[in-house]
C-alpha positions as CSV (number, residue, x, y, z in Angstrom):
1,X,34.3,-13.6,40.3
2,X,32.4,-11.2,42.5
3,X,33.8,-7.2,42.5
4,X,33.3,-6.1,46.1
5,X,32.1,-2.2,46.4
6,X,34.7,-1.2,48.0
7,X,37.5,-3.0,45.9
8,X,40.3,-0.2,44.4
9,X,38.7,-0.6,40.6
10,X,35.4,0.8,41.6
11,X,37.4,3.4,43.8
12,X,39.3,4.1,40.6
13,X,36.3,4.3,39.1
14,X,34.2,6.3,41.0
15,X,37.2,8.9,41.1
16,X,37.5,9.0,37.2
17,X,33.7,9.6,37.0
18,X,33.6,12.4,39.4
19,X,36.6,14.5,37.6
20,X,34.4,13.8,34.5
21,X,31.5,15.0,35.8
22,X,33.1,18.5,37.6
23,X,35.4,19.0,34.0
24,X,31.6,18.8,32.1
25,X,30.1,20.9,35.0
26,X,33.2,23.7,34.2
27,X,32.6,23.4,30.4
28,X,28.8,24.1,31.0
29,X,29.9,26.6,33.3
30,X,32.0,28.3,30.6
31,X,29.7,28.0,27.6
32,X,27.5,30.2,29.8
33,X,29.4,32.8,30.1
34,X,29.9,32.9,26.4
35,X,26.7,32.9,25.7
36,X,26.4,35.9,28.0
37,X,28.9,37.4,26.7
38,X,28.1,37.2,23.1
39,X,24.5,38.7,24.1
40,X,25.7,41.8,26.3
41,X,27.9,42.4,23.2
42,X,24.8,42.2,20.5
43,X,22.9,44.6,23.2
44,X,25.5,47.1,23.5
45,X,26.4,47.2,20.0
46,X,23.0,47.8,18.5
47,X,22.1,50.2,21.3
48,X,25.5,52.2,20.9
49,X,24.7,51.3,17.1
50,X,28.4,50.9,16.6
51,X,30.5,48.2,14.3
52,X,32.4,46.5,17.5
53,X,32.3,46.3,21.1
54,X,35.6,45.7,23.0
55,X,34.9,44.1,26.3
56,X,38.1,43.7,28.7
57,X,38.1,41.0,31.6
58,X,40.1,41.6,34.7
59,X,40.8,39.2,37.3
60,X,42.1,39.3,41.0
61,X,45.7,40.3,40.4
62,X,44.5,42.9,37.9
63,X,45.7,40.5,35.0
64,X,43.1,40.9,31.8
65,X,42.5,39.9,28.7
């Protein structure tokens, strides 16, 4: 039996690779931004020399958390 590059498995296939590889590319994305996060927050905290930091996010529609 010879699978033909063009058959619907390796179409499947290709498809379920590629939203693999953009979900990983979000994650690495994300734990990025934590990282940052967590490191503005160190900075400001031992430069304000303070307990806690609070940092509030805000997106388009002014919704935060």
């Amino acid at each position: 039996m010879q699978i033909h590059p063009d058959s619907k498995f390796n179409q499947n296939r290709d498809r379920r690779e590629q939203g693999l590889q953009n979900l990983l590319d979000r994650l690495v994305i994300k734990i990025q931004q934590d990282e940052l996060v967590r490191q503005t927050t160190n900075q400001l905290r031992e430069s304000l020399q303070v307990d806690r930091v609070v940092l509030y996010y805000f997106y388009g529609q002014w919704e935060g958390q």
